[in-house]
N, C-alpha and C positions, 0 to 999 in steps of 0.2 A: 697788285702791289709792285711788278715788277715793273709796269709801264710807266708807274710814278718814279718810281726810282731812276728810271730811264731818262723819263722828263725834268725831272731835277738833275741830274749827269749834264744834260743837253743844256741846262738853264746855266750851272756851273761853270761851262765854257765859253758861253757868251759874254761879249761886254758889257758894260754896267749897262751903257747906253742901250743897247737893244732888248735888254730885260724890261728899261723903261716904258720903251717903246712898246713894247707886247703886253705891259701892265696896262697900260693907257690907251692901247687898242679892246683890252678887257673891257676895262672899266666903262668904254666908250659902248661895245656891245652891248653889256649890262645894260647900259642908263635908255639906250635906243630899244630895244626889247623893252624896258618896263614900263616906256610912252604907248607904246601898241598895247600892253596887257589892257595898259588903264583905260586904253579909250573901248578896246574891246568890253573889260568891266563895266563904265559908265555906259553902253547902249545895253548890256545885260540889267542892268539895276533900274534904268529909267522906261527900259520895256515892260515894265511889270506895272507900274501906276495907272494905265488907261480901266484896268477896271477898279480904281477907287469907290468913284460915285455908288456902282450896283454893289459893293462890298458893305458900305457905309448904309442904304436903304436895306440890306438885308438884316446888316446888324440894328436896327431900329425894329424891322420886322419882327424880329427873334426877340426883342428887349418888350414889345408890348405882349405877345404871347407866352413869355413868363411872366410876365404880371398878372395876365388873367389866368393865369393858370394859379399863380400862388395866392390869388383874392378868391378864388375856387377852393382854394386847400385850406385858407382859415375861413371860408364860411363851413365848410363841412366841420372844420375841425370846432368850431363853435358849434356844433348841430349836434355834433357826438358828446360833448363836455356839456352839454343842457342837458342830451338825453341822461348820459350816467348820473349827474346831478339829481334830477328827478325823480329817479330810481331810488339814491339813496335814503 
């Protein structure tokens, strides 16, 4: 808290002018760092898509062996509701 206080004392005795100027040197920092973030981002985000294809054939994998797994679960499930049927 003190160092802010300090740094606004500091800010208060400068001229308008070089307040501008130190804004504008901010601002300029800021905008040049968020070009780097982004580009750093987009190679993190577009490194990920080369295993689409084997993602895509596994999810088709996995989509026919629940099928035959739940054409297995109503043929049983038909096989038990004849047998109790019968019974009764």
């Amino acid at each position: 808290m003190d160092s802010l206080n300090t740094f606004l004392t500091t800010l208060n005795t400068l001229s308008p002018l070089a307040v501008i100027g130190l804004l504008g040197t901010i601002i300029f920092l800021l905008v040049q760092g968020k070009t780097a973030a982004d580009t750093k981002v987009d190679a993190i985000a577009s490194n990920h898509l080369h295993d689409l294809p084997s993602i895509a054939e596994s999810v088709k994998e996995m989509s026919e062996t629940l099928r035959r797994i739940e054409q297995r679960m109503g043929e049983e499930f038909s096989y038990i509701r004849a047998r109790l049927n019968g019974r009764s």
